[in-house]
N, C-alpha and C positions, 0 to 999 in steps of 0.2 A: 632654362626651365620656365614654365610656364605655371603660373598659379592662377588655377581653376576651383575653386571654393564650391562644393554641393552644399544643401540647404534641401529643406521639407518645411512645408508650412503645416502650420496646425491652427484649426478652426473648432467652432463648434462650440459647445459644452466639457473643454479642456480645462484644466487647472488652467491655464495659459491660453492666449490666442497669441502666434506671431511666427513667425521664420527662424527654424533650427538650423543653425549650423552643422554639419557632421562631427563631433568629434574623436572620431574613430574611420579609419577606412572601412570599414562595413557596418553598417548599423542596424539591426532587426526591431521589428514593430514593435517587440516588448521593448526594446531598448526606447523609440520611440514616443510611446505612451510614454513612458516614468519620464524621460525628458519633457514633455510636456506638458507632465502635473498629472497624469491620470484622470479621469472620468470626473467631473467637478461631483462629490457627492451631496451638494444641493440642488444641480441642474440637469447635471449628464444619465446618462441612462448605458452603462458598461455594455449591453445587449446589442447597441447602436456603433459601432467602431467603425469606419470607413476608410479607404485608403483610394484615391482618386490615382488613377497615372495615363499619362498616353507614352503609347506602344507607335512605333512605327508595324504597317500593316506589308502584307506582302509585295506592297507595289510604291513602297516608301511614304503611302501615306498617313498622316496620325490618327491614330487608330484610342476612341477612351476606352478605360478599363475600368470597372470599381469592384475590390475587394471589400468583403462584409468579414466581420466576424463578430459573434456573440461572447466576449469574454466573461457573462456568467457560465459560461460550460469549461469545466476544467481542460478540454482538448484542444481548445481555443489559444491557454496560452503557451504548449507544447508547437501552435503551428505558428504562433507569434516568436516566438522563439528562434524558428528556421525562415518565415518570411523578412527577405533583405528590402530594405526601402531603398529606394533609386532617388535620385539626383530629382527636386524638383516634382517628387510626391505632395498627394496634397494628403494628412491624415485630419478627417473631420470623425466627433463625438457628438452622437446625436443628446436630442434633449430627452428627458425625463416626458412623458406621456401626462405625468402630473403637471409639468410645465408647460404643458404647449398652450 
């Protein structure tokens, strides 16, 4: 067997900045957030959630991709729920507009 360790980094206006380990064989954005402290409520701004990733593209090349969601909308964490993060996602929280 071969141990291959996935990880998602988290940036931003997180409770936290740093490199998550998976601890679970699938782990969803909501999962995500709460592992990484949620939205700092001095700095973060919930409205700002980002999910960075590349995709390999039809001709195998990397392809980015950026996932937005506004978690003040309650449908938001219904689809954070079902969005799986992949290996080597990046999830960034943007700042408060009051902060910038």
């Amino acid at each position: 067997l071969v141990r291959a360790p996935r990880s998602f980094s988290v940036m931003g206006a997180a409770g936290k900045a740093e490199q998550i380990g998976f601890p679970a064989p699938q782990v969803s954005l909501a999962e995500a957030v709460a592992l990484a402290g949620g939205s700092n409520p001095n700095t973060g701004d919930p409205r700002a959630v980002f999910v960075f990733r590349i995709t390999k593209g039809p001709n195998g090349e990397d392809k980015p991709v950026v996932y937005h969601l506004n978690m003040m909308r309650a449908s938001s964490f219904i689809l954070a729920q079902r969005f799986a993060m992949h290996d080597k996602d990046v999830l960034y929280v943007g700042n408060a507009a009051a902060n910038q």
